[in-house]
C-alpha positions, 0 to 999 in steps of 0.5 A: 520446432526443436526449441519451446524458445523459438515463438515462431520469431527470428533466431539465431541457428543455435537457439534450441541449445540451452544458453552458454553460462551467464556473466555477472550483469550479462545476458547474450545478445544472440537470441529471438525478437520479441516485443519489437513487431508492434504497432508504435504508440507516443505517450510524448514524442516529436521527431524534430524535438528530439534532435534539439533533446539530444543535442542538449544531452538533458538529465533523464528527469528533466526529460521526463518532466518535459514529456509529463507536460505534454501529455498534461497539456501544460505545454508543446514540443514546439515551446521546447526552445533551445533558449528554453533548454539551454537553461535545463541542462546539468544533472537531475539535481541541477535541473529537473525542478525547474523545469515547470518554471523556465518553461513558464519563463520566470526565474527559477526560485530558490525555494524549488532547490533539488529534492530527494528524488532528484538526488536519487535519480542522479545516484541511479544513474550513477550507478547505471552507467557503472554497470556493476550491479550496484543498483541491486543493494549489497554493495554498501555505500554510494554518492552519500547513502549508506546500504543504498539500493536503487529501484526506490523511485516509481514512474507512473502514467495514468491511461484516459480514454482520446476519443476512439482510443487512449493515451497515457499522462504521466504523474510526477516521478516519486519516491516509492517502493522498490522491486527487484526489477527496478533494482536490476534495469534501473527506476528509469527504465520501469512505467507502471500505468494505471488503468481505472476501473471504469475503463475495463468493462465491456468493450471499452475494455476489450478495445484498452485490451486490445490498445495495450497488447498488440503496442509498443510505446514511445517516451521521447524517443525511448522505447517501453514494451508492455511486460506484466498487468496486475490489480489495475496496473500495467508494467513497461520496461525500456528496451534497447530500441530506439526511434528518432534517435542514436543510442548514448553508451554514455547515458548506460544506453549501451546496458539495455536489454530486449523483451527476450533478455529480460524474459531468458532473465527473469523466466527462461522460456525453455527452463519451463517449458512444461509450465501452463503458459498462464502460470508462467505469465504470472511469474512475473509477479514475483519481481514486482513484490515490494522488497529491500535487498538484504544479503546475498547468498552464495550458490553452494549454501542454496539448498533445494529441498522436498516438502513434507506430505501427509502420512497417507499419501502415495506417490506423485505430484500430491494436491496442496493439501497433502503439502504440509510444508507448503511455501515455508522453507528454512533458513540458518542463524547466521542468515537471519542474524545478518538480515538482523543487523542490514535491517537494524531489528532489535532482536533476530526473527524466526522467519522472514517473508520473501523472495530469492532465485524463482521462489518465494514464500517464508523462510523460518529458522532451521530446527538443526542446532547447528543451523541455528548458531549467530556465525558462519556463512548465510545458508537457505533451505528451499522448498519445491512448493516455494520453488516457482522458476527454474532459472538453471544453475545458480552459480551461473545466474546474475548475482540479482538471483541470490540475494534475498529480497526481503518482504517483511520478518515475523512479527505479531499485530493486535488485536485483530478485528473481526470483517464482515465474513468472519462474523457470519461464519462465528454467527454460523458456528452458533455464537450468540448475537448478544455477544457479537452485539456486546463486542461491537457495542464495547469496541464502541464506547471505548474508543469514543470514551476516549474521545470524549473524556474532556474533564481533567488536567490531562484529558486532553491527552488521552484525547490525542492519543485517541485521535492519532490512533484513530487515524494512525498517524504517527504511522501514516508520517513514518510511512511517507518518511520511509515509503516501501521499506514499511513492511520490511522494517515491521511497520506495514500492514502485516495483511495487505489484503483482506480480500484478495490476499495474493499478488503485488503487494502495493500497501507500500504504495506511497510517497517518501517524505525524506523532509519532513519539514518541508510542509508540501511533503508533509501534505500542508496547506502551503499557505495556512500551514493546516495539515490537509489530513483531518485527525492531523489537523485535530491533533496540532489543535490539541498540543497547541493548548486549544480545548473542543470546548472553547474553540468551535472549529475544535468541536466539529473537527472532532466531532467528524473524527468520531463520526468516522471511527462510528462509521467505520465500525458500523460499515465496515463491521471492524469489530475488535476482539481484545483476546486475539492476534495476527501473525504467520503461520509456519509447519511444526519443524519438529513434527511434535505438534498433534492433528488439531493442535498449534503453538505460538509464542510472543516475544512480548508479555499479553495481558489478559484484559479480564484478569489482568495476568500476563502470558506468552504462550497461548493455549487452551481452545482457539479459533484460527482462519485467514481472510477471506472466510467464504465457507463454513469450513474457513473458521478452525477450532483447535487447541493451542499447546506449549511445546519446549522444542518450540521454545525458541520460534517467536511470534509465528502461529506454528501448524502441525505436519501431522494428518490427513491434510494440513490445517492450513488447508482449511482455512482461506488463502495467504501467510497470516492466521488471526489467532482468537482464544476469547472465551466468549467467542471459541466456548460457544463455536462449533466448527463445520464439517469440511466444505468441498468444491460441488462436483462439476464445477470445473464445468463452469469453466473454459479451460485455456491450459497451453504449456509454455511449448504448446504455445511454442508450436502454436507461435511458430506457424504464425507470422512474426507479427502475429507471434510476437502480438501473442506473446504479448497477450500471455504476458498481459493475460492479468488484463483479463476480466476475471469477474472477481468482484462480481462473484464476490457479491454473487456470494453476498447474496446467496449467503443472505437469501439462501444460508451460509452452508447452502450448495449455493452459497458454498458453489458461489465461494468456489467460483469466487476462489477460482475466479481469483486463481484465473491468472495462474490456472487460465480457466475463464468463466463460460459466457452462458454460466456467467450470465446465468449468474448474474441473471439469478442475482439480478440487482438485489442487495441484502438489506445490510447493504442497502441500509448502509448506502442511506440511499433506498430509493431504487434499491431492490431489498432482497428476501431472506427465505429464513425466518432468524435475523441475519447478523449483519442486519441485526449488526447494522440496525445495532450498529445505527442505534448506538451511532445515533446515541453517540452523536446525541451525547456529543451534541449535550456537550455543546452546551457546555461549551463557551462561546467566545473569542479566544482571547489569547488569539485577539491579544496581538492585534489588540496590543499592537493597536493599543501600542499604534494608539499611544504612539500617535498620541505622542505624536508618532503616527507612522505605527498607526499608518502600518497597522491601517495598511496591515488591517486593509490589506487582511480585510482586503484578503477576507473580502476575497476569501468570503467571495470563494467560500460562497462559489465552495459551500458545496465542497468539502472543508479540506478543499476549501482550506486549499483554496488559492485565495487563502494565499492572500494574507501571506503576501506581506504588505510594505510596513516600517516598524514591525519585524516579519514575525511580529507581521505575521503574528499581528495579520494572523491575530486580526484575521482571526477577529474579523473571523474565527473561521478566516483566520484559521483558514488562512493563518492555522499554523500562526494562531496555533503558534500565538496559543502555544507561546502563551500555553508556555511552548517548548520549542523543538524541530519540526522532525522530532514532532513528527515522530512522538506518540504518547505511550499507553502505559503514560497515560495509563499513569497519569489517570492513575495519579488524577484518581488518587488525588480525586480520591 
């Protein structure tokens, strides 16, 4: 075959030559089928339905809201009435809400009105239909969004097992992260499905494997074609087939492209040719990336350019060790300044983290001074090493191409925390147990500290800020509000992923809240008001003026917080080491850092927490890794310098680009470094010897390497079913199992039975990374080696784990060969100990505590009796007959709430708190003379006195009302509470303050 584009499919005769040049939001139509010779899936389909859909020219979100009730099986195809779809026509906004109810046939509510992600359907259509781009960002404006970009709104589906085979249900659309493709097609265009664990293994997931590969899929007459599969999900796109019914040029139908458009889009087949087919599958990846569209670069100011190696290497492709620079290229002042000023960041980064043209990676500020000035055009630097498609000449590619997608700027977390890995490489490299015991046991008591200094006039808002911070819920409510632009505004977590640190970064993976006073988005009981989170809960108890001594449910809620912050420590072992820091790492652009030397500079003061002096630039000894850390080898001790050419690059951990290998090298894989300069950690380390992969181990692999034009002449010789089922193999070849879980804890254990360093151990950390980089390289772990494996293995745990599972019954202990005490054993037993005395002295503040109703909570009640009481003594008993009714119709409410809590005591308090008996109350009964709000003050108040525990069940945002009011409240919009956060350095003050008056 002439063309590595042909896969043996129809073509058309001039298809070996490159393509002519692209036009803006223009693929050519003429080109191979692909995606097209499937076998045909519903996911929610009815061809007679679908004329009645047709006709009613429905918004693509009430029809998918329809379909999503199929496959839920809330209703048929066969309820789709034209009564019924009479009342759904009009736009999104006007329609897709009420879809539920007139399907219900009940009247529509105004309380439903149109939310966000209706709204933003109605603008990505808009903007679809145009077919100008403006999907991509860039373009300012549009339909009342400023600096809008589309592709924010995900569309889910969940597979479940149907007998012998599968089906897909949809989830409600929602308000996400966006991506590049779903910018380019159109949020409508893109389904994630999300495959469950459970449905992978064995030959359950060979036949899911099998199900999603050789398939095509139908959503009411549109067809999704299967393009990518990563950690647990799969990715369809909307093609331009249809079934059963006509293409709509007036819905932007006419705009849809085939699999092969997208492909010759994305990753051109014959621009690649000589990338491992698996390689090129993983490409895809790179679209995926949770991003926000920033600036567009024009083609003249994008400059390709070649990495720096070391000194001592030769000729050649060199291995990525030798590339000094690897993944970081540079980018000018005036580019980042611009990215400044679409993003709003208060000062200018040094680098930025993102994707543009086929590469990706870090881009930090050019060294040149004239580069580094705040006008001009934007222009970027790209390395070979970031380059990872080859999309041809860049002036005649969509426009998508050249705009920068950014992932997040550079910026600085802290203080890390050690994990479970690190601490048996620092207990390796000879650190003390005592002081790993210290450190976990000083994390600990102060952040319960905290939690449990209950005396004093402000205490309670240290307690606050204790609780908050525990359960980051200022940021958790930011990141609902502003949903995948986290880690792009700084706010995300600067290391998705500690084990896997690779791929699809879904930690923006959540649901926007643009309201933040509708209490359903806010995730509220929607009839108590209670926050459905526990540290929210706690937090509203607090700043409405209730003390954990005075009120039970305070106590106990508190008491599970600090439980949960005990066991965090303990099982997760998130020891936190004051003198350290995260951030990325970028190579000395200068080149005047020496072998065993970095640099790093904040933008902020850090204050050393013994001396109290304040620094930005650390130096002297440091430790240096990136999680995982599997080898010895993994933990870096070097010498942090200040260099004044290094001056102006803030907030990244700066490498050197000199020696034999980069630094980077040695340690584990992705951008971020902790940075640690404690003295109780780096004086006493001692860094091991550089651990290299055991010869032979490429043996335990099979290797599928096949060029993307090998697979070219394979698919030709097969029919066009077959060819085109093979293509869609390489494209889902994440679905493969890559057995990286299992060699994760085949690590575990040989670390624990046999030694850190041992060539077990160390073979079992290069099976674990080789598994990891499967997708990418195509190697597969031969059948005998695997078994082999797990056979060694067997169901041993090491006694770490199982004494954190609190369930030993069954559990084969494993044997250490060593005689000295593993540190995650020693750390586990301390752990235990202190958790124990913890809660102990917790408990010895219940006795302390007054038992008794709250009498500002009973006062309503108590005084509207008394008010009933004097009025029939006057002769006037109408009150009185109103209270009768309202105290009935609560007693009639607890009867039914006592009934469900006895069908619940096995569940958890949060979903009995949801319980749909605790509507009850708020049904308001037919009164005269009391006002709505005085009804729902006086149900709240006697609710709470036939039970604490019922009223604020049912009535948790009116009872923390009535003891704010009385605590002397200030009222303010919901929005702004959502928000605040108290500072330490308040708290730092008034502690201050109540010691001089103490004093």
């Amino acid at each position: 075959m002439s063309s590595v584009e042909s896969t043996g499919l129809k073509r058309a005769p001039d298809w070996s030559l490159p393509p002519p040049p692209a036009v803006k939001r223009r693929v050519s139509s003429c080109a191979p089928v692909l995606g097209v010779e499937l076998d045909i899936r519903h996911i929610a389909h009815c061809e007679k339905t679908q004329i009645v859909l047709d006709r009613h020219e429905l918004a693509w979100g009430t029809i998918f809201e329809l379909a999503r009730g199929v496959t839920r099986g809330m209703w048929t195809f066969q309820d789709m009435t034209e009564h019924r779809l009479q009342k759904l026509k009009g736009s999104n906004a006007q329609s897709a809400w009420k879809v539920a109810t007139v399907m219900a046939d009940k009247v529509p509510s105004a309380m439903g009105a149109p939310s966000e992600l209706w709204l933003e359907y109605d603008r990505e259509q808009l903007a679809i239909v145009e077919n100008k781009g403006r999907g991509l960002g860039t373009m300012g404006q549009w339909e009342g969004k400023d600096h809008w970009y589309g592709g924010k709104i995900q569309q889910v589906a969940r597979v479940v097992k149907a007998g012998t085979s599968f089906k897909f249900e949809l989830e409600k659309p929602e308000i996400r992260r966006s991506h590049r493709f779903a910018r380019f097609l159109g949020s409508r265009r893109i389904l994630q499905v999300r495959v469950p664990d459970n449905l992978t293994y064995d030959k359950v997931g060979s036949a899911l494997r099998e199900f999603l590969i050789s398939s095509k899929f139908v959503l009411c007459g549109r067809v999704f074609v299967p393009f990518h599969a990563k950690e647990g999900s799969v990715y369809l796109f909307e093609t331009n087939q249809n079934i059963d019914r006509r293409t709509k040029p007036g819905d932007g139908d006419s705009h849809r492209l085939t699999l092969y458009q997208f492909v010759k889009w994305h990753n051109p087949l014959w621009l690649n040719s000589m990338q491992p087919i698996s390689k090129w599958s993983t490409r895809w990846a790179l679209g995926l990336s949770t991003s926000v569209p920033t600036i567009e670069f024009s083609p003249e100011n994008i400059f390709f350019i070649s990495d720096q190696h070391a000194a001592d290497w030769g000729e050649g492709k060199p291995p990525a060790e030798k590339i000094m620079t690897d993944g970081c290229g540079y980018i000018n002042g005036a580019a980042l300044t611009a990215i400044m000023r679409v993003m709003k960041y208060s000062s200018r980064p040094t680098a930025v983290q993102g994707r543009i043209a086929g590469a990706k990676g870090m881009w930090v500020l050019h060294p040149d001074p004239g580069h580094q000035i705040v006008d001009g055009p934007s222009a970027i630097w790209i390395r070979d090493s970031q380059n990872k498609i080859n999309l041809g000449s860049l002036h005649e590619v969509d426009s998508a191409h050249r705009i920068f997608d950014l992932l997040a700027p550079s910026r600085v977390t802290g203080p890390s925390r050690l994990s479970s890995q690190t601490l048996v490489n620092l207990a390796h490299g000879r650190v003390p147990l005592l002081v790993l015991k210290e450190l976990m046991e000083d994390g600990l008591h102060e952040e319960v500290r905290q939690l449990t200094e209950w005396s004093g006039p402000d205490s309670m808002l240290m307690v606050w800020r204790a609780v908050e911070q525990a359960g980051r819920v200022v940021t958790s409510r930011l990141r609902r509000r502003i949903a995948g632009q986290a880690r792009a505004l700084g706010l995300g977590q600067l290391r998705p992923n500690d084990e896997l640190a690779a791929g699809i970064d879904d930690c923006d993976d959540v649901a926007v809240s643009p309201s933040l006073g509708n209490s359903v988005n806010r995730g509220r009981n929607p009839y108590s008001g209670e926050p459905l989170t526990l540290n929210e809960s706690v937090l509203e108890l607090l700043q409405a003026g209730f003390h954990p001594l005075k009120l039970d449910r305070l106590f106990y809620k508190l008491e599970y917080v600090v439980t949960q912050v005990l066991d965090d420590y303990i099982e997760k072992f998130h020891i936190p080491v004051k003198e350290s820091l995260e951030a990325y790492i970028i190579p000395d652009p200068y080149g005047v850092l020496e072998e065993g030397e970095i640099h790093f500079r904040s933008s902020e003061l850090i204050t050393d927490p013994e001396s109290g002096t304040q620094m930005d630039t650390v130096t002297g000894s440091v430790l240096v890794w990136r999680n995982p850390t599997r080898l010895p080898s993994d933990v870096q001790k070097v010498t942090a310098v200040s260099h004044p050419k290094l001056a102006n690059y803030f907030d990244v951990i700066v490498f050197p680009v000199k020696g034999e290998r980069s630094l980077a090298s040695y340690l584990g894989g992705g951008d971020t470094v902790t940075l640690v300069w404690s003295k109780r950690l780096v004086e006493t380390f001692n860094t091991a010897p550089l651990c290299m992969a055991p010869a032979g181990l490429s043996d335990d692999f099979e290797r599928e390497v096949e060029q993307v034009k090998d697979f070219d002449r394979r698919a030709a010789k097969l029919s066009a079913k077959e060819a085109q089922t093979e293509f869609q193999k390489v494209l889902l070849l994440g679905l493969a199992e890559t057995k990286v879980g299992l060699y994760s804890k085949f690590h575990d254990l040989a670390v624990y039975e046999r030694g850190y360093a041992s060539a077990a151990a160390i073979r079992l950390a290069y099976m674990f990374t080789t598994c990891l980089d499967a997708s990418k390289t195509g190697l597969r772990v031969k059948a005998h080696v695997f078994e082999g494996d797990r056979k060694c293995c067997g169901n041993r745990k090491p006694y770490y784990m199982v004494a954190l599972e609190q369930k030993t019954e069954g559990q084969a202990v494993s044997k250490r060969k060593d005689s000295t005490p593993y540190i995650l054993d020693a750390l586990v037993d301390e752990g235990r100990r202190l958790r124990d005395d913890f809660l102990k002295q917790y408990s010895v503040l219940r006795s302390s505590s007054t038992n008794t109703a709250d009498h500002d909570l009973t006062s309503p009640y108590l005084s509207a009796s008394r008010r009933a009481t004097k009025a029939s003594h006057a002769g006037y008993h109408v009150l009185q007959d109103d209270l009768n009714t309202v105290k009935v119709h609560v007693q009639r409410a607890y009867g039914d709430w006592q009934a469900a809590v006895a069908l619940q005591k096995k569940t958890s308090e949060g979903s009995r708190s949801s319980d749909p008996k605790s509507q009850a109350i708020q049904k308001s009964p037919e009164v005269l003379f009391f006002s709505d709000e005085e009804l729902k003050t006086i149900m709240a108040s006697y609710a709470y006195n036939l039970s604490g525990a019922f009223g604020f069940s049912v009535a948790f945002a009116e009872l923390c009302a009535i003891k704010a009011r009385v605590q002397g409240a200030v009222l303010f919009a919901d929005r702004f509470a959502e928000v605040m956060c108290i500072p330490n350095n308040i708290l730092r003050a008034l502690s201050q303050a109540q010691d001089d008056v103490d004093d």
